[in-house]
C-alpha positions as CSV (number, residue, x, y, z in Angstrom):
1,X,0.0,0.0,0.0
2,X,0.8,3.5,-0.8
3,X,0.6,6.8,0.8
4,X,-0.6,9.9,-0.9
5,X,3.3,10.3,-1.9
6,X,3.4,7.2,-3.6
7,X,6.1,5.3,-1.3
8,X,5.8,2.5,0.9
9,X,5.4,2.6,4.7
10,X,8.6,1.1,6.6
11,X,6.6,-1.9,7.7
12,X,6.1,-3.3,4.4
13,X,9.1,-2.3,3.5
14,X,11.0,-4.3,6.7
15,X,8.4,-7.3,5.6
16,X,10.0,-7.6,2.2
17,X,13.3,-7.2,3.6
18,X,13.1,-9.9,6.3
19,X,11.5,-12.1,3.4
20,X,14.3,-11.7,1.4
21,X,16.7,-12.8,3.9
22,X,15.1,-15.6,4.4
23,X,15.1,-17.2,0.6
24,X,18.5,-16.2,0.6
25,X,19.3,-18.3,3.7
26,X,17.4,-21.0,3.2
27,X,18.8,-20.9,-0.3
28,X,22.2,-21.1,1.0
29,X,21.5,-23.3,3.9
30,X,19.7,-26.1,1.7
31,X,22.9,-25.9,-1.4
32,X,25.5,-26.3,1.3
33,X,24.2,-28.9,3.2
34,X,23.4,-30.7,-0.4
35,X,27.5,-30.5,-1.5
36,X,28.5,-31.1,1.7
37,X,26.5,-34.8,2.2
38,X,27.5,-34.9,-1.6
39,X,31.4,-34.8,-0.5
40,X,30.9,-36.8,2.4
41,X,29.6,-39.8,0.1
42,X,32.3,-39.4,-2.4
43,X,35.2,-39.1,0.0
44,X,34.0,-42.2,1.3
45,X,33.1,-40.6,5.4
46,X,29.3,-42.0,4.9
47,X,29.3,-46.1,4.6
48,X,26.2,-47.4,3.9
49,X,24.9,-50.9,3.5
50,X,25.0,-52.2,-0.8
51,X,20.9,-52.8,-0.5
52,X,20.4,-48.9,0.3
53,X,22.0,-48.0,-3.4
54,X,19.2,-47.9,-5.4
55,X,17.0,-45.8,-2.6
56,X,19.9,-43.5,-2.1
57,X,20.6,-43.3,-6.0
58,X,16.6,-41.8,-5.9
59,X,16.8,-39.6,-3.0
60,X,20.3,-37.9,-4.6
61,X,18.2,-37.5,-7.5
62,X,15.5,-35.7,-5.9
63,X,17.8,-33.5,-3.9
64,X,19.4,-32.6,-6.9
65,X,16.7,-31.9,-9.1
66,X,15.9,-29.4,-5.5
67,X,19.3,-27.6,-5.8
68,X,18.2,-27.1,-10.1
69,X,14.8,-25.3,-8.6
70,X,16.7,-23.1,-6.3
71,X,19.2,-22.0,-8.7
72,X,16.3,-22.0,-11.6
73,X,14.2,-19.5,-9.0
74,X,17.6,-17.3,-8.4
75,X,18.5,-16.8,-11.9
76,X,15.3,-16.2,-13.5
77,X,13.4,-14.2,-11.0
78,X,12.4,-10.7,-12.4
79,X,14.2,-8.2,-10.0
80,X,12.8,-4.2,-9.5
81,X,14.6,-1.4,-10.7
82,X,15.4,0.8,-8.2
C-alpha cells in the first residue's frame, strides 16, 4: 500500500526485507548442506549398506533436481529497478 506520496510505509518495506533474507538463507542453507552430504559420500566418510544404493541413487536425484529449482528460481526471478 501507498501513501498519498506514492512510497511505501517502513513496515512493508521491513516485511519484504526480512522475506528476502530468508530465501537467501534458506537458499544457501539447503545448497550447502546438499555438497556437503555430496562430499561426504564421495570421499568415502558415509558407509552405507549395498541394498540402500538404489534408494539413495533416488533420493540424490530428488535433492538434486531441488538444488536445479533453487538455482532456476535465483536466476530467473524478475528483479525491481530501483
Amino acid at each position: 500500500m501507498a501513501d498519498e506520496q506514492g512510497t511505501q510505509p517502513t513496515t512493508v518495506y521491513s516485511f519484504r526485507k526480512i522475506f528476502a533474507y530468508t530465501q537467501v538463507a534458506l537458499s544457501v542453507l539447503f545448497i550447502a548442506g546438499y555438497f556437503f552430504i555430496l562430499s561426504l559420500f564421495l570421499l568415502g566418510y558415509i558407509n552405507t549398506p549395498p541394498t540402500w544404493r538404489d534408494a539413495l541413487t533416488a533420493l540424490l536425484g530428488v535433492v538434486t533436481a531441488g538444488v536445479m529449482q533453487i538455482i532456476g528460481y535465483w536466476f530467473s526471478r524478475q528483479r525491481e529497478n530501483s
